[in-house]
DRENVODO-772068 format. One record per atom (N, C-alpha, C): residue number from 0; x, y, z; residue in one letter; atom name. Coordinates in Angstrom, 3 decimals. Atoms other than C-alpha are relative to their C-alpha. Layout:
num, u, v, w, residuo, atomo
NUM, X, Y, Z, A, CA .
...
This chain:
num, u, v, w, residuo, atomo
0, -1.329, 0.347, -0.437, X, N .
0, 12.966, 48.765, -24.393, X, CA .
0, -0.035, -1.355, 0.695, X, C .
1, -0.698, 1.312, -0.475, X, N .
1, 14.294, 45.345, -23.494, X, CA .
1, 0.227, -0.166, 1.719, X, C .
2, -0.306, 0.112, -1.170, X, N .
2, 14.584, 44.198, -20.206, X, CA .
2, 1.545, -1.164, -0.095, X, C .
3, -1.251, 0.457, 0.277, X, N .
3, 17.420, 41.778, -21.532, X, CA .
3, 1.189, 0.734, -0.432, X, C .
4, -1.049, -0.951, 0.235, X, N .
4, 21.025, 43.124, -21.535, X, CA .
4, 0.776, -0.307, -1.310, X, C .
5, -0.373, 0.151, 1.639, X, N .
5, 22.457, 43.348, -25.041, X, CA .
5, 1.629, -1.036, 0.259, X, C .
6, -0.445, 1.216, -0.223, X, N .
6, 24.791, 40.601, -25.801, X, CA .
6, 1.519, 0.670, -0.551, X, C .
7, -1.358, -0.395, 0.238, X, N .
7, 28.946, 41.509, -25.962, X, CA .
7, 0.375, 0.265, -1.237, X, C .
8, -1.029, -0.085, 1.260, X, N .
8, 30.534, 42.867, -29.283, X, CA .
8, 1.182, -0.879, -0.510, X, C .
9, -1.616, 0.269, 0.237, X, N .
9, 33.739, 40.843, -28.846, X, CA .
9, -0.498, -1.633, -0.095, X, C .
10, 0.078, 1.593, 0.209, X, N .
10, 34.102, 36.810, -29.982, X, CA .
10, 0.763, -0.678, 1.425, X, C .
11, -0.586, 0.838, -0.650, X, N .
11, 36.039, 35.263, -26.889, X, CA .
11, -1.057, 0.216, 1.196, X, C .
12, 1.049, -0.188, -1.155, X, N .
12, 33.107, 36.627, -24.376, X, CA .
12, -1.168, -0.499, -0.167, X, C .
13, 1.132, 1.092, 0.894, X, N .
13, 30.394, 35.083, -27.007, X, CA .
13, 0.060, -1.205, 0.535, X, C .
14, 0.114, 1.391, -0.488, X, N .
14, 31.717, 31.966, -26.557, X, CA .
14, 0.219, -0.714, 0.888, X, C .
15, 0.079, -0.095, -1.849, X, N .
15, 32.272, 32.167, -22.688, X, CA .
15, -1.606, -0.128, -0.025, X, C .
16, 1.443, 0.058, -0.048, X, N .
16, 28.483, 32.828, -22.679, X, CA .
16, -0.242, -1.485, -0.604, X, C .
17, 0.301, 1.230, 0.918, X, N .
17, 28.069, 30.200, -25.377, X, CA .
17, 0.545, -1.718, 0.668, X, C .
18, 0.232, 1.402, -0.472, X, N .
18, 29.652, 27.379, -23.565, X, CA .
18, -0.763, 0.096, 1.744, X, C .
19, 0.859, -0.366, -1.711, X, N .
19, 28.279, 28.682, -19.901, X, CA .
19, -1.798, -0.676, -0.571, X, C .
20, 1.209, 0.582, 0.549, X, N .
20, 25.097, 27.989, -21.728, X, CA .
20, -0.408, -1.682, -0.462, X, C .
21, -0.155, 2.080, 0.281, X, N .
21, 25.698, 24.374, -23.103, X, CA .
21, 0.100, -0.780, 1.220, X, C .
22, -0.410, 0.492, -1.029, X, N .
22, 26.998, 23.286, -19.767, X, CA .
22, -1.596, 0.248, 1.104, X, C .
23, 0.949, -0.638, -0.661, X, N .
23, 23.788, 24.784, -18.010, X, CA .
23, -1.240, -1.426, -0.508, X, C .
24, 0.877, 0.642, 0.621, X, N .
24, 21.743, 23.068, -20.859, X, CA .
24, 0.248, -1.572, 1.015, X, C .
25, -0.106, 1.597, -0.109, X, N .
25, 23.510, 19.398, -19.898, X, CA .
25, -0.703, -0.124, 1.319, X, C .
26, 0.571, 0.394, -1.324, X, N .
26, 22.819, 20.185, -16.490, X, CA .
26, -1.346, -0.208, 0.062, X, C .
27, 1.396, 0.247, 0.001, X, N .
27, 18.921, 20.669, -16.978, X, CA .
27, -0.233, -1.572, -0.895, X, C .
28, 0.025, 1.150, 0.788, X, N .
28, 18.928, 17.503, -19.072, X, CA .
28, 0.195, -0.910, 0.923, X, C .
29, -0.657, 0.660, -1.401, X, N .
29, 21.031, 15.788, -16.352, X, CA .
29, -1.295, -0.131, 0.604, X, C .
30, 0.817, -0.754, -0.651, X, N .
30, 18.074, 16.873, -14.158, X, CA .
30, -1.177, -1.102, -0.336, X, C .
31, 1.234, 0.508, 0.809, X, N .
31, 15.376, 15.594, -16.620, X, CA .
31, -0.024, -1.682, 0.481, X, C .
32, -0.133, 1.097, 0.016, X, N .
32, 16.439, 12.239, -16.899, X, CA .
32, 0.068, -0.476, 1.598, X, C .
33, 0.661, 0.682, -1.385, X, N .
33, 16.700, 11.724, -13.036, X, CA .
33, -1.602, -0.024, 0.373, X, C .
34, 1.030, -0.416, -0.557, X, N .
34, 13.625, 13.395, -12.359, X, CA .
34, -1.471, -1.120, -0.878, X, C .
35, 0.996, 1.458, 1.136, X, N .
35, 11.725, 10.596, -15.311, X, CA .
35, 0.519, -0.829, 0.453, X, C .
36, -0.020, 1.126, -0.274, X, N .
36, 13.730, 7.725, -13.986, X, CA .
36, -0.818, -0.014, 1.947, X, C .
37, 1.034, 0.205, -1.138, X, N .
37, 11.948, 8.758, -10.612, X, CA .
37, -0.778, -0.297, -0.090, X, C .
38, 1.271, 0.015, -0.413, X, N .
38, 8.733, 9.191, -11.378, X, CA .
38, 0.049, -1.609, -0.818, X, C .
39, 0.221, 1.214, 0.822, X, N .
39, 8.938, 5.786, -14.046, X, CA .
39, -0.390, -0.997, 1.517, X, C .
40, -0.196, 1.173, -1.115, X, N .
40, 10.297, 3.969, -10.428, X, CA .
40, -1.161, 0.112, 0.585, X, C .
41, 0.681, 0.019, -0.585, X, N .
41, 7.539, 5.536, -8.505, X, CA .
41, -1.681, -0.436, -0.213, X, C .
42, 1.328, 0.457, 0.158, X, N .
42, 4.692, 4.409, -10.860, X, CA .
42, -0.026, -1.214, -0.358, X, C .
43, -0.726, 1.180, -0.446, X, N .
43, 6.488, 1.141, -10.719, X, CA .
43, -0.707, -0.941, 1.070, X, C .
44, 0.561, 0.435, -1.657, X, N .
44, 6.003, 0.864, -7.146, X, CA .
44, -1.706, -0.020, -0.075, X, C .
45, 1.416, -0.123, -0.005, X, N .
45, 2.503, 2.617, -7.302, X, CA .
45, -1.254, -1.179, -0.810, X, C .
46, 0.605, 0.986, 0.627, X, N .
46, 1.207, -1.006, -9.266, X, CA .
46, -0.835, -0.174, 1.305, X, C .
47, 0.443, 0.851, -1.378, X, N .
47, -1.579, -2.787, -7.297, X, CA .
47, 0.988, -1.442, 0.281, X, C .
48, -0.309, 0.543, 0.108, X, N .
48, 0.128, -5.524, -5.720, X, CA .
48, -0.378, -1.372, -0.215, X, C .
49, 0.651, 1.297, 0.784, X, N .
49, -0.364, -9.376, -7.185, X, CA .
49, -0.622, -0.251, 1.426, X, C .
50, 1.050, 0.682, -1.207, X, N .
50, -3.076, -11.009, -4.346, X, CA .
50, 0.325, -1.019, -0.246, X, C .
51, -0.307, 1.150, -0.057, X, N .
51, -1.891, -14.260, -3.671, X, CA .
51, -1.122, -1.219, -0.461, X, C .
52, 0.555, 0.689, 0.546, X, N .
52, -3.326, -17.025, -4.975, X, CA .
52, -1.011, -1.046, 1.375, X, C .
53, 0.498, 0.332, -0.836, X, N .
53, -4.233, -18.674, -1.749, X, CA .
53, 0.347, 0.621, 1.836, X, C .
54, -0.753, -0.617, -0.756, X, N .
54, -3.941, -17.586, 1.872, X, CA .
54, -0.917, -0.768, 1.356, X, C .
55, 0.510, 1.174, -1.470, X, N .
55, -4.312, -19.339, 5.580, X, CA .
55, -0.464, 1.094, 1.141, X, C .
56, 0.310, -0.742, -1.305, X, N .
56, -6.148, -17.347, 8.362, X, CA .
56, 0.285, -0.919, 1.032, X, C .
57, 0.094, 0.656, -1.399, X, N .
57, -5.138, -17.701, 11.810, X, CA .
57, -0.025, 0.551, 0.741, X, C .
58, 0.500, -1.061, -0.782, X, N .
58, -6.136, -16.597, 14.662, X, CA .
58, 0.835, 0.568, 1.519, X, C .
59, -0.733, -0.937, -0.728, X, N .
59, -5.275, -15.033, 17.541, X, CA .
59, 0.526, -0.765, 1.710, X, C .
60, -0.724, 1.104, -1.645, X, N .
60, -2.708, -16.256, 20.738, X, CA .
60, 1.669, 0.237, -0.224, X, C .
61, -1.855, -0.349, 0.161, X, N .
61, 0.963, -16.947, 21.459, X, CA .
61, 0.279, -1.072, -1.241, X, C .
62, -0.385, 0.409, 0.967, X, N .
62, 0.755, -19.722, 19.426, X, CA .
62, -1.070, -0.143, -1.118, X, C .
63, 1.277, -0.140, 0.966, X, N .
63, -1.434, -18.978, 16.444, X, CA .
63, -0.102, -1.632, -0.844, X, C .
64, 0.752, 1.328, 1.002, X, N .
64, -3.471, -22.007, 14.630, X, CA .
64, -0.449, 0.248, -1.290, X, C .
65, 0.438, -0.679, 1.358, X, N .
65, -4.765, -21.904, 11.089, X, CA .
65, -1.656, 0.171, 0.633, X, C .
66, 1.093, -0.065, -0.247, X, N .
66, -8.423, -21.083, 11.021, X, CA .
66, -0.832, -0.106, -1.217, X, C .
67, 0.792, 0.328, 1.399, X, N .
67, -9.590, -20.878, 7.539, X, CA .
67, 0.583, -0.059, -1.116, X, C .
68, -1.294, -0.027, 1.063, X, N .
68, -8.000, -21.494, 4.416, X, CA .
68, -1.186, 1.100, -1.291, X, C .
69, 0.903, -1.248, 0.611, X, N .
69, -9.394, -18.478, 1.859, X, CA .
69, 0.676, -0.005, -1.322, X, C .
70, -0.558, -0.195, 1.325, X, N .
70, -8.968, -17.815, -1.850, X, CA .
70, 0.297, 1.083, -0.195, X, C .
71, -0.844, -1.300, -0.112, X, N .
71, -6.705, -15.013, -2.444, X, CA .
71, -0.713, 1.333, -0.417, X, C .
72, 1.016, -0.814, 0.148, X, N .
72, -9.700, -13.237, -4.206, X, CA .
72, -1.342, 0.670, 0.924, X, C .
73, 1.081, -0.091, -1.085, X, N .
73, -11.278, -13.319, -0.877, X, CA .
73, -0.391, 1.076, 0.368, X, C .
74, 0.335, -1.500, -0.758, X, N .
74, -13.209, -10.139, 0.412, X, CA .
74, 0.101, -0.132, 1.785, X, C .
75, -0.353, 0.198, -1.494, X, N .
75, -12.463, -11.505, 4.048, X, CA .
75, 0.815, 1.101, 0.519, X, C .
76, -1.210, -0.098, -0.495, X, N .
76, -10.287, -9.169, 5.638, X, CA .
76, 0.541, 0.239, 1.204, X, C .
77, 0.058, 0.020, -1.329, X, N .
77, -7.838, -9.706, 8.344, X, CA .
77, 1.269, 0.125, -0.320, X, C .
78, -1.486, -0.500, 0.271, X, N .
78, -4.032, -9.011, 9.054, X, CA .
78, 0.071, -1.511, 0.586, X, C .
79, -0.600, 0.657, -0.057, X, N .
79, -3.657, -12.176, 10.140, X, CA .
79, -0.015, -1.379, -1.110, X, C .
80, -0.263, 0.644, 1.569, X, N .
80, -3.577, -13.824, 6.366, X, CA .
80, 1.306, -0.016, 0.275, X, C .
81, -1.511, 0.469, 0.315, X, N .
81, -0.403, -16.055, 5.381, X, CA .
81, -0.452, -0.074, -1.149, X, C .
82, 0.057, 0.772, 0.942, X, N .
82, 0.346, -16.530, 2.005, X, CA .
82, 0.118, -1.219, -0.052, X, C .
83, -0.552, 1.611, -0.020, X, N .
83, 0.135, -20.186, 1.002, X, CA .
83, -0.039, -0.434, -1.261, X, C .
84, -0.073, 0.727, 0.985, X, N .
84, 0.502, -22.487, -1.816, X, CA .
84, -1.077, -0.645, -0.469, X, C .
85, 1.315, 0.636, -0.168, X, N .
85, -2.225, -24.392, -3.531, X, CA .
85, 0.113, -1.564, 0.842, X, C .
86, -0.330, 0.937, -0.375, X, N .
86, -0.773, -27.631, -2.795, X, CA .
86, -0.349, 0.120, 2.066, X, C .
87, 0.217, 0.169, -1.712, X, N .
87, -0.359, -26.238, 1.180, X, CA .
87, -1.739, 0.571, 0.540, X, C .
88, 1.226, -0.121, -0.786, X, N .
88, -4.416, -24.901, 1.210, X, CA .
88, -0.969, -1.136, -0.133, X, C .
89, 0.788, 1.350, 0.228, X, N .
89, -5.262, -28.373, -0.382, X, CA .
89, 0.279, -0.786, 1.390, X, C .
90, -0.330, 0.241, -1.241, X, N .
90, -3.676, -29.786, 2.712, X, CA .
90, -0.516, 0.165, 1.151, X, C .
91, 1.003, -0.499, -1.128, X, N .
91, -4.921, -27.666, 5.102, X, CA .
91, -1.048, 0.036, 0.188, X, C .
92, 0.955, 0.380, 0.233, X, N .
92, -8.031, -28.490, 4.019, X, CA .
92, -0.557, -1.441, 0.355, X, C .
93, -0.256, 1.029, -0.046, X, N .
93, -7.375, -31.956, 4.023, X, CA .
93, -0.094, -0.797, 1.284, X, C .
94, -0.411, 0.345, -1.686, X, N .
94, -6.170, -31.765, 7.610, X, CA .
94, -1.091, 0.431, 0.532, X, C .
95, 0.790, -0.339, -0.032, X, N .
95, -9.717, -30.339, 8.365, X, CA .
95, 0.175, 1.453, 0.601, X, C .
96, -0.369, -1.306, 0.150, X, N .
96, -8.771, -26.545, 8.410, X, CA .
96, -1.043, 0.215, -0.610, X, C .
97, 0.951, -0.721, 0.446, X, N .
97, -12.091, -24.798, 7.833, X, CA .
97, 0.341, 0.671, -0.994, X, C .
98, 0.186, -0.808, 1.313, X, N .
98, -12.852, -23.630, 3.979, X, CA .
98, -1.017, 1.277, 0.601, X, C .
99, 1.116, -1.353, 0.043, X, N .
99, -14.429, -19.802, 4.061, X, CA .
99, -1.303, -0.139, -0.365, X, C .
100, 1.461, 0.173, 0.573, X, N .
100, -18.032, -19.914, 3.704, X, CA .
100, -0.226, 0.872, -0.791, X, C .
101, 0.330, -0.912, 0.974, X, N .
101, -17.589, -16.735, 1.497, X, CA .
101, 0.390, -0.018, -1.193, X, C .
102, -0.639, 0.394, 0.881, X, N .
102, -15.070, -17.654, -0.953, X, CA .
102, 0.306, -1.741, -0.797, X, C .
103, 0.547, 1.388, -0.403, X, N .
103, -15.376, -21.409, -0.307, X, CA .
103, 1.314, -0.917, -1.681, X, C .
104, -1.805, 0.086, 0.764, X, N .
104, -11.437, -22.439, -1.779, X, CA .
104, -0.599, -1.920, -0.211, X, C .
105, 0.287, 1.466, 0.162, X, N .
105, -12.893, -26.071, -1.035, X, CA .
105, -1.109, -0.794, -1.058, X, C .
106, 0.698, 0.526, 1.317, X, N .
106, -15.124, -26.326, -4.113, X, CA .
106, 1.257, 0.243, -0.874, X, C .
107, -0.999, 0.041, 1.633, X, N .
107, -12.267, -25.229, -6.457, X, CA .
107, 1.467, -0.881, 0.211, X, C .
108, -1.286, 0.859, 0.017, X, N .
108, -9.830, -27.670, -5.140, X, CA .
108, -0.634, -1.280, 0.221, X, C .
109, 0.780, 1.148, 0.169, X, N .
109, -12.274, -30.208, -4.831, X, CA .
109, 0.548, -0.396, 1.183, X, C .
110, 0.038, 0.608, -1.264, X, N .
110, -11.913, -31.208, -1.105, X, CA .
110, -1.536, -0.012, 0.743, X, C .
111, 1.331, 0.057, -0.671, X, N .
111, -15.136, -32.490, 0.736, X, CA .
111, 0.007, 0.155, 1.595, X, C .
């Protein structure tokens, strides 16, 4: 024996069921499609993010100074990294702003 209840004899209660059912369906569908444009957004987000191409350490005070200029591939790490430009770590280089002795930004921009 069935644990499902047998389904109405009569046509206007059929298709009461029958659209109760369609409407149910859209809703799980409905459903679907949020629940995929979530996770799409969230593995979106979850990218690593791009590492800057160059970046200015400075150190620590009220008014902070640069301290080293680092290549964005640098294994240095410190929270007080700025992003910078190449143009602004050629500069800062320039201006005699210590190159990293680990990453050493001042061979690939050619500053002595």
């Amino acid at each position: 024996m069935s644990d499902i209840p047998p389904l109405p004899p009569d046509l206007p209660r059929l298709h009461a069921i029958a659209t109760y059912l369609q409407l149910e369906l859209e809703r799980v569908h409905h459903r679907m499609a949020e629940v995929e444009q979530w996770e799409a957004s969230r593995r979106a987000s979850a990218r690593p993010a791009v590492r800057p191409e160059w970046t200015l350490q400075m150190d620590i005070g009220a008014d902070p100074r640069p301290v080293a200029v680092h290549h964005g591939e640098c294994s240095v790490p410190s929270a007080r990294m700025r992003q910078i430009t190449r143009r602004d770590a050629f500069e800062a280089l320039a201006a005699g702003v210590q190159a990293c002795v680990l990453c050493r930004p001042d061979r690939e921009l050619q500053v002595d």
